[in-house]
NUSEMAR-658061 format. One record per residue: x, y, z of N, C-alpha, C in turn; residue number from 0. Coordinates in Angstrom, 2 decimals, m for minus. Example, Ala and Ser with C-alpha at 12.3 -4.5 7.8 and 13.67 -1.06 7.14 Angstrom:
BEGIN
NODE_npx_npy_npz_capx_capy_capz_cpx_cpy_cpz_kolti
NODE_13.19_m5.69_7.80_12.30_m4.50_7.80_13.20_m3.30_7.80_0 $
NODE_12.85_m2.25_7.08_13.67_m1.06_7.14_12.90_0.03_7.87_1 $
//
This chain:
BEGIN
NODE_npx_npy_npz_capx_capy_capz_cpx_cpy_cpz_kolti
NODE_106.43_126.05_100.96_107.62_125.24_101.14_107.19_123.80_101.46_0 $
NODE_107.97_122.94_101.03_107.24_121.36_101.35_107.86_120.77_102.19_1 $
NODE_107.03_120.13_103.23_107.27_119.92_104.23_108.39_118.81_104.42_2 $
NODE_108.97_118.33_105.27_110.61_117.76_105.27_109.99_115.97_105.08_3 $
NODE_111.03_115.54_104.67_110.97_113.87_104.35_110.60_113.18_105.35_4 $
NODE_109.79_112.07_105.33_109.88_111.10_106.36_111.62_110.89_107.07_5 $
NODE_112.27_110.59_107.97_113.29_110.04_108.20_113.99_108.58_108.65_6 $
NODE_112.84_108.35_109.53_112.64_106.54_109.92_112.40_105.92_109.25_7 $
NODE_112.95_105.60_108.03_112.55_104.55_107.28_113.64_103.18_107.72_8 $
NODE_112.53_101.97_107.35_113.88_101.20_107.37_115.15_101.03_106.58_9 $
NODE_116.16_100.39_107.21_117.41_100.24_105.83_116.89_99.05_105.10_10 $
NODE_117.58_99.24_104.12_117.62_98.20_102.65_118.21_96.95_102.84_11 $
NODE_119.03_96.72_104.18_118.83_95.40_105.14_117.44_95.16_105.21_12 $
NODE_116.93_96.06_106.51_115.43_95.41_106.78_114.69_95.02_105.49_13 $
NODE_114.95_95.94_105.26_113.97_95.98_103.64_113.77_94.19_103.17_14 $
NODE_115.05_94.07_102.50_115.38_92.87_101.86_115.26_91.61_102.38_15 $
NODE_115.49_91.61_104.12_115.33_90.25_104.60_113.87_90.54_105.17_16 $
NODE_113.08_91.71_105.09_111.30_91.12_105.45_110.64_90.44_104.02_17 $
NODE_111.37_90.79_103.09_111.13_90.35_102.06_111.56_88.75_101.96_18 $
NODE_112.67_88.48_102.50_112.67_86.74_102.96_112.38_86.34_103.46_19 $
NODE_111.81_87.64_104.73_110.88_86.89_105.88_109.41_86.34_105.25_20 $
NODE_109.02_87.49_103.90_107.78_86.79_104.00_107.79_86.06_102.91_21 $
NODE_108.91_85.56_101.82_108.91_84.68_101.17_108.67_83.31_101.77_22 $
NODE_109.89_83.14_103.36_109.34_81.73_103.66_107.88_81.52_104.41_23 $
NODE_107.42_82.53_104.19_105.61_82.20_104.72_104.95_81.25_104.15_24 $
NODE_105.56_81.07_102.42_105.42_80.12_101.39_105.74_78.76_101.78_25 $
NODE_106.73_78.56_102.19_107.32_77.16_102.34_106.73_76.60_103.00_26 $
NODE_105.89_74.93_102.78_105.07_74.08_103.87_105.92_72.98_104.51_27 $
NODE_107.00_73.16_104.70_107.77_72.43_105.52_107.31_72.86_106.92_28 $
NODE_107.03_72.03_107.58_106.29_72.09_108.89_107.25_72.35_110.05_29 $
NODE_108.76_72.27_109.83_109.82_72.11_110.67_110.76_73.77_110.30_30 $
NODE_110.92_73.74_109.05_112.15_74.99_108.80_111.23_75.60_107.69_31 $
NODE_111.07_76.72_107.58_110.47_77.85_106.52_111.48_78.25_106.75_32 $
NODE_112.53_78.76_105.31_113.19_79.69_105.14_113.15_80.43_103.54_33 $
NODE_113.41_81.52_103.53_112.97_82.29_102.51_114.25_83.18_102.34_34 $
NODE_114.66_83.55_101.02_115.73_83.58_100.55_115.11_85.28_99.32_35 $
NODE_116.28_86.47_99.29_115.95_87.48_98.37_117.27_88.09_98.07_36 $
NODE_117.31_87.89_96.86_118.75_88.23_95.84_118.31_89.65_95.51_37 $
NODE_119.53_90.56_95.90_119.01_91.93_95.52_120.56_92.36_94.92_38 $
NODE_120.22_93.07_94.01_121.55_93.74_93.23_122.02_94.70_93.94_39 $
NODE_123.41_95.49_93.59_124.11_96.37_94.28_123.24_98.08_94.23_40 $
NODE_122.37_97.98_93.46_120.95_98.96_93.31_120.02_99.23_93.67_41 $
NODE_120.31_98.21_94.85_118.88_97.84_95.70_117.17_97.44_94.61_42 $
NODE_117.86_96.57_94.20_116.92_96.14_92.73_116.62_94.86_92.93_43 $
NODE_115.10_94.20_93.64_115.18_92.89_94.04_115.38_91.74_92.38_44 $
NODE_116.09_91.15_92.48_116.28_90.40_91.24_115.71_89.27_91.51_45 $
NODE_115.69_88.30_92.43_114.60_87.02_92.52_114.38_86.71_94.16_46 $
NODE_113.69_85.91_93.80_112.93_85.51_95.63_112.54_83.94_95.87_47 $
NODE_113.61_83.40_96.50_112.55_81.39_96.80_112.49_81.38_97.86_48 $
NODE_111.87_80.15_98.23_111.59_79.61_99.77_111.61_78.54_99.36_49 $
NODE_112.03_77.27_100.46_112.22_75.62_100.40_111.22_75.29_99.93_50 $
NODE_111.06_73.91_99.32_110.04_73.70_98.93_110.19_72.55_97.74_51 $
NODE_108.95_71.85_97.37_109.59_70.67_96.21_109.41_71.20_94.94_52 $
NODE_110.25_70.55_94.33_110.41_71.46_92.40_108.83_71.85_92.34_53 $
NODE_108.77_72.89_91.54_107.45_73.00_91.08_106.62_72.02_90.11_54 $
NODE_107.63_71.41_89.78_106.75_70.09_88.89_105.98_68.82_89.58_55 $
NODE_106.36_69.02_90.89_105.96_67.71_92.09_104.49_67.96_92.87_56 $
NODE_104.07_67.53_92.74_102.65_67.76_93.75_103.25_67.55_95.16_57 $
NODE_103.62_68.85_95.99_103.65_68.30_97.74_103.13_67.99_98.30_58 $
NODE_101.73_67.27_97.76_101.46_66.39_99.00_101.54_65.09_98.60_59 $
NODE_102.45_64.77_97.75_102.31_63.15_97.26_103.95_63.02_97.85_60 $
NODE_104.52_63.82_98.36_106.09_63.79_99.21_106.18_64.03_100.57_61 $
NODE_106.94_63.60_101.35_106.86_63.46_102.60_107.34_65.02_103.09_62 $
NODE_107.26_65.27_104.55_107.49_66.35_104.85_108.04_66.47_106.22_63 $
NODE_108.25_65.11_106.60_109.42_64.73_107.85_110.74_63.84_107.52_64 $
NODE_111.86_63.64_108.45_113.01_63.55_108.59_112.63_61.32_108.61_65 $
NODE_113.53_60.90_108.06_113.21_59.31_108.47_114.83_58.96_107.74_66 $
NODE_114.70_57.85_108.73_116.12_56.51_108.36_115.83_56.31_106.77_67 $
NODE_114.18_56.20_106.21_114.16_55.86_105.08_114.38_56.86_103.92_68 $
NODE_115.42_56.93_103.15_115.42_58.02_102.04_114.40_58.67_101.17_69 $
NODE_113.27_57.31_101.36_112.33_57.83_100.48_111.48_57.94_101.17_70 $
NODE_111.47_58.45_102.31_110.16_59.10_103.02_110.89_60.45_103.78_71 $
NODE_112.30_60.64_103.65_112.98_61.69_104.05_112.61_63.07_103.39_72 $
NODE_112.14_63.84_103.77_111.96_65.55_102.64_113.05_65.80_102.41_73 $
NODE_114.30_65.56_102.76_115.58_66.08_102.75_115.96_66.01_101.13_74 $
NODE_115.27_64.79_100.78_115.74_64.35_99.31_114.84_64.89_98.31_75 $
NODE_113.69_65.82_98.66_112.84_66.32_97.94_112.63_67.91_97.47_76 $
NODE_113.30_68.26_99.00_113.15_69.78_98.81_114.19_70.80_98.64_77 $
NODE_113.61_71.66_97.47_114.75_72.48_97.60_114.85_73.51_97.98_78 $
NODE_116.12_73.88_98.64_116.40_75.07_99.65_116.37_76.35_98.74_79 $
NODE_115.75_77.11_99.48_115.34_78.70_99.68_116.26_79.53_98.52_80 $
NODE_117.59_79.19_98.76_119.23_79.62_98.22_119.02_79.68_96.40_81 $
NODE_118.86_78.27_96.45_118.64_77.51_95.30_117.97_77.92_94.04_82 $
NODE_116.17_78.02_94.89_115.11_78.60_94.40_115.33_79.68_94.15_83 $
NODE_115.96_80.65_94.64_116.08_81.93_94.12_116.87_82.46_93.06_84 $
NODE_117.99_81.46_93.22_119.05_81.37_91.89_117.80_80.71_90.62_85 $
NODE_117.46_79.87_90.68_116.35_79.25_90.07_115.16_79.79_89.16_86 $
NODE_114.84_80.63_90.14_114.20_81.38_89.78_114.41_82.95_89.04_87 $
NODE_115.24_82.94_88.83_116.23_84.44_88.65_115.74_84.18_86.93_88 $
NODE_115.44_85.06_86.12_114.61_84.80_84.54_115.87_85.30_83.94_89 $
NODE_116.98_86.36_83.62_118.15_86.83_83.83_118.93_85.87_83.09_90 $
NODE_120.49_86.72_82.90_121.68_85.64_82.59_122.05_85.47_84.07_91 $
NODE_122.80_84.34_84.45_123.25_83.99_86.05_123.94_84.93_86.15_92 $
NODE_124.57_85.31_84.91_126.37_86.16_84.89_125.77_87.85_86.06_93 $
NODE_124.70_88.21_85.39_123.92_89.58_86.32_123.61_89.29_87.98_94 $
NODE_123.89_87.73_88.40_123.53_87.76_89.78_125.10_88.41_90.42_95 $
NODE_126.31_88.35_89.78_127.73_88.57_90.20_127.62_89.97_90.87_96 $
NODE_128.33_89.32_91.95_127.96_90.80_92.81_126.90_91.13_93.81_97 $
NODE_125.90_90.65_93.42_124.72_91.24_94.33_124.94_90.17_95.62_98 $
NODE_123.38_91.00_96.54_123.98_89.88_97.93_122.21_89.34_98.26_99 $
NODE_122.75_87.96_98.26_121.19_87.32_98.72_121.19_87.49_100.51_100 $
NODE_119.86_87.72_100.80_119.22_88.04_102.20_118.79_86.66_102.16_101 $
NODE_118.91_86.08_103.09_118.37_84.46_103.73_118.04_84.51_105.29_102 $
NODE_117.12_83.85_105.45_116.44_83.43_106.96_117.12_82.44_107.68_103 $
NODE_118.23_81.93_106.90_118.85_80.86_107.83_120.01_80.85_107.06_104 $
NODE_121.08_80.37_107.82_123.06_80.53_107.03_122.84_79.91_106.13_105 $
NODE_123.42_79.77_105.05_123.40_78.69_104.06_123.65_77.73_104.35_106 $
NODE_123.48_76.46_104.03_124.13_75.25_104.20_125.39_74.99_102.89_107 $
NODE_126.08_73.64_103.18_127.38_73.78_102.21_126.68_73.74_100.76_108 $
NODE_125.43_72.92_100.24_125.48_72.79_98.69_124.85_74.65_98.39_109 $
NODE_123.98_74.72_99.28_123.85_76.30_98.75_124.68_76.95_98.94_110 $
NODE_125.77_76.83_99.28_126.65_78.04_99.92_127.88_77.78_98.50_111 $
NODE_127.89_76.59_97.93_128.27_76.36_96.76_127.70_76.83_94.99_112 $
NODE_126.23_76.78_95.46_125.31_77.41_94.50_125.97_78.57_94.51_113 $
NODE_125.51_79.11_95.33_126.03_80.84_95.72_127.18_81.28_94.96_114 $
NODE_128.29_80.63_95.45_129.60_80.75_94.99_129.64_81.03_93.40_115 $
NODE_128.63_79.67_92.82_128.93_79.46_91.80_128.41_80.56_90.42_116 $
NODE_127.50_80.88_91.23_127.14_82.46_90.44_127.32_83.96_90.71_117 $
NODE_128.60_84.13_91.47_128.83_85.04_92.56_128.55_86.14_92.63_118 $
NODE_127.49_85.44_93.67_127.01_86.25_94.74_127.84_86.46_96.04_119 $
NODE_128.00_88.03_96.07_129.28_88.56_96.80_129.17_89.12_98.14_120 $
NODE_127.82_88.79_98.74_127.29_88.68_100.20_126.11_88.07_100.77_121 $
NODE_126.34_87.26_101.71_125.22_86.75_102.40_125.13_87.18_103.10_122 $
NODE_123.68_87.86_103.99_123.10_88.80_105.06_122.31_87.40_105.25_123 $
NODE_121.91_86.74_106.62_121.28_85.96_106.73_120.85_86.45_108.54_124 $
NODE_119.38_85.86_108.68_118.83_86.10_109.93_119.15_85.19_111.21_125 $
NODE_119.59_83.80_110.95_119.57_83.12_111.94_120.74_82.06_111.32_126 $
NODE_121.24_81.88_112.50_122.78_80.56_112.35_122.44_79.92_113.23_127 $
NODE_121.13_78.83_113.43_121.38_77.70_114.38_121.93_77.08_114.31_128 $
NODE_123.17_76.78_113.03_123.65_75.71_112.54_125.57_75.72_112.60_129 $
NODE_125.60_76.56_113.39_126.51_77.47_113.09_127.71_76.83_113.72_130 $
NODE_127.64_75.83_114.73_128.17_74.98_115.32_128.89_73.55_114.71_131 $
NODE_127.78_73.26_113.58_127.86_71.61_113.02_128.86_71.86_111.69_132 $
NODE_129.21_70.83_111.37_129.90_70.51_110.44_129.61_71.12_108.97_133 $
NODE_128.70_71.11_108.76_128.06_72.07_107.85_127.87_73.20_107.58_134 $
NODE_127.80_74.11_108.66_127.76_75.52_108.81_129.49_75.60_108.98_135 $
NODE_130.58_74.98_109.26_131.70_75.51_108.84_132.39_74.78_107.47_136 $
NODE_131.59_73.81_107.05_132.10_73.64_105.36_131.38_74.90_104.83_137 $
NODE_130.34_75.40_105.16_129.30_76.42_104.70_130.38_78.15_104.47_138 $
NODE_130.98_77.90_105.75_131.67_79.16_106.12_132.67_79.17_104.94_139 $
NODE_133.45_77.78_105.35_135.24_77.61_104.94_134.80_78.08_102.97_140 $
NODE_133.63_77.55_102.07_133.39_77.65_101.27_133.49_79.54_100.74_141 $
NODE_132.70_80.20_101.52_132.53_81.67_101.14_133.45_82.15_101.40_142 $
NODE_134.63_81.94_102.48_135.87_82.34_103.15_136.46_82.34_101.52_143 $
NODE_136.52_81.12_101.35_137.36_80.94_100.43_137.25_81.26_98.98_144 $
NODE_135.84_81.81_98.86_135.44_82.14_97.67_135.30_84.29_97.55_145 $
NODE_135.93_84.39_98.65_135.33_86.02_99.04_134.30_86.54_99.35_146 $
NODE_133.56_85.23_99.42_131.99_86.17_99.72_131.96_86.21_101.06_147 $
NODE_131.48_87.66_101.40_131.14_87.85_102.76_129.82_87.59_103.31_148 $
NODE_129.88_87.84_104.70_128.52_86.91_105.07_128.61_87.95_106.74_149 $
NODE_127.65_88.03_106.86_127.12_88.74_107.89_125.60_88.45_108.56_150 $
NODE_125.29_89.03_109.94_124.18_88.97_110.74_123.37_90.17_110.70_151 $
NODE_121.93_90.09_110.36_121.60_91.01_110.54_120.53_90.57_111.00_152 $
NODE_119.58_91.24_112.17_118.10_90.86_112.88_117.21_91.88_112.70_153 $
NODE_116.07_91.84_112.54_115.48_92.20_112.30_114.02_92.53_112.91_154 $
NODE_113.17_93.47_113.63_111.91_92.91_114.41_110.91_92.14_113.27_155 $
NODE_109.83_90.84_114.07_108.86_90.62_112.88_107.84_91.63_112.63_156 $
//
């Protein structure tokens, strides 16, 4: 007779956001690593980014701190986690509809618009420091209004 199944496994939460956990291991932003994993309603990972500058840019010829000056700002260089993963998806966009991206940090409003725009029909994200500012509730009011749900989930590292 064969002996009985493992039972402790993790869920397909954990699963999916250690998988964003260790996507943003990638990202050399010295301030925010976040890492981002689009998984279908099949538990079928479909793509994976982390922040970071287009792949056509050499990062170290771009800055990688915050400044008054635009062109020494990373803000204007890098792209978010959200993004990259839509980005990266090889696929028609139309196959991301439905599934739910796992993220290391809430979306902000232009990703939370990305999102929308190829709908994706849940965000599971690890951390909302942002959750307070103006952004994290254009971020919210956006998915509210688009149906996508959005939830907390933590995870040990």
């Amino acid at each position: 007779m064969p002996s009985a199944k493992r039972q402790n496994v993790i869920s397909w939460d954990e699963f999916f956001m250690r998988v964003a956990i260790a996507a943003q291991l990638r990202s050399k932003d010295p301030n925010t690593q976040v890492g981002a994993c689009i998984a279908s309603t099949n538990h079928r990972i479909l793509s994976v980014g982390y922040n970071g500058t287009p792949s056509a840019l050499n990062d170290d010829d771009f800055p990688w701190g915050t400044s008054d000056d635009p062109l020494e700002d990373k803000h204007n260089y890098v792209v978010h986690a959200e993004a990259n993963a839509v980005l990266n998806y090889r696929g028609s966009l139309r196959d991301l509809e439905g599934s739910t991206v796992y993220v290391t940090l809430f979306p902000c409003h232009d990703c939370a618009k990305i999102l929308a725009q190829v709908g994706i029909g849940e965000v599971v994200y690890l951390d909302n420091k942002y959750a307070d500012t103006d952004d994290g509730r254009i971020s919210r009011r956006i998915l509210d209004s688009c149906g996508i749900t959005y939830r907390q989930v933590l995870v040990d590292a």
